[in-house]
C-alpha positions in Angstrom: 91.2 126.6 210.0 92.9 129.8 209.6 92.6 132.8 212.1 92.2 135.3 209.3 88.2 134.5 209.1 88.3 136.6 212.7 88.7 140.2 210.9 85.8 139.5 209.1 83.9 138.6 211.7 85.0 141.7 213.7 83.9 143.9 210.6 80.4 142.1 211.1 80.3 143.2 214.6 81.5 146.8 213.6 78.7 147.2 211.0 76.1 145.8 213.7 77.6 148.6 216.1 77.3 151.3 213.9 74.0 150.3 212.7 72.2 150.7 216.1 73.8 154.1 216.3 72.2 154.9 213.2 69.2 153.7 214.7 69.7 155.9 217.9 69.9 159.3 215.6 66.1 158.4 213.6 64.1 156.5 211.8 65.9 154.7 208.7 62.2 154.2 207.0 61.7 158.5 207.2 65.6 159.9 207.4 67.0 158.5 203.7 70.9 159.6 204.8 69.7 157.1 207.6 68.4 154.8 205.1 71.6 154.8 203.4 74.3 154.8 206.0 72.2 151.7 207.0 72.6 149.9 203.4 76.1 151.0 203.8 76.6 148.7 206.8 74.1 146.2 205.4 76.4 145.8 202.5 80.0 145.8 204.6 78.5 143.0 206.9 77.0 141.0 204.5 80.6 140.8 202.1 82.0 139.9 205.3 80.0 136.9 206.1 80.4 135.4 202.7 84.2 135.6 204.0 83.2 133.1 207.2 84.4 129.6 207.1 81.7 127.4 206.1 82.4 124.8 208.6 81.7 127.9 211.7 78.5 128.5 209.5 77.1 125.2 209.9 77.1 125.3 213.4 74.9 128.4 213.3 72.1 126.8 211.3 69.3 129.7 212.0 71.5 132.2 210.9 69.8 132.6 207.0 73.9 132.9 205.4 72.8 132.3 202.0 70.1 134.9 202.2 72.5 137.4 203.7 74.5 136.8 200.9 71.9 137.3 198.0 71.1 140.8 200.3 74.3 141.6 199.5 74.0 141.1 196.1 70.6 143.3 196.0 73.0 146.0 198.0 75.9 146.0 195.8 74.2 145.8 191.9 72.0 148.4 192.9 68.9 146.4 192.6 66.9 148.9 195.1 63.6 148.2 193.5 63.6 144.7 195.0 64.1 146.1 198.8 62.3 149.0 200.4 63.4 151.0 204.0 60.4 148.9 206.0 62.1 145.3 204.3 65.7 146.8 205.8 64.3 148.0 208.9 62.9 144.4 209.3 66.3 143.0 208.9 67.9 145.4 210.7 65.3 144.5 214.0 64.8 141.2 213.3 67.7 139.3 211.6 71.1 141.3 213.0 70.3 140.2 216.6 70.7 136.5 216.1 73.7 136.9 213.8 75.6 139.2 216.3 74.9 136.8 218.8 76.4 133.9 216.5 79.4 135.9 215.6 80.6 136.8 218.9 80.2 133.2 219.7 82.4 131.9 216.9 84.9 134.7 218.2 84.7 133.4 221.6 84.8 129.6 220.7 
């Protein structure tokens, strides 16, 4: 397996980072240049975990991967409509917790 999966998993751990200092300046459900610095990150992390070896993905199993990719795809062809700032602030509290953990475990392994 190639090291070169380990940048991308790096961006994933930048984008988590500067997520929860996004959180620290407001609320991404009232602030929308919050809102969008969040989809920002959203979308960087989520190309980068399509860029994961699949074989370090199956070990993580409750990680959702092939939802974080179709998030992705929401993100980047600007299908907004389908997502609202209370479904991202649900992912954001709820979904990039488990996945950091996962990623700095495949880093560390």
């Amino acid at each position: 397996m190639s090291k070169a999966w380990q940048v991308h998993a790096r961006h994933i751990l930048d984008a988590i980072e500067k997520i929860r200092r996004i959180q620290q300046r407001g609320d991404l459900t009232q602030d929308e240049m919050l809102y969008d610095a969040t989809l920002r990150n959203l979308q960087t992390l989520s190309e980068a975990t399509q860029r994961l070896p699949d074989e370090l993905k199956q070990a993580y199993p409750g990680i959702p991967w092939q939802q974080i990719s179709g998030f992705r795809n929401i993100l980047v062809h600007n299908y907004l409509g389908e997502i609202d700032a209370q479904t991202v602030q649900a992912v954001v509290q709820q979904h990039l917790p488990p996945l950091q953990d996962a990623v700095r475990n495949m880093l560390a392994g």
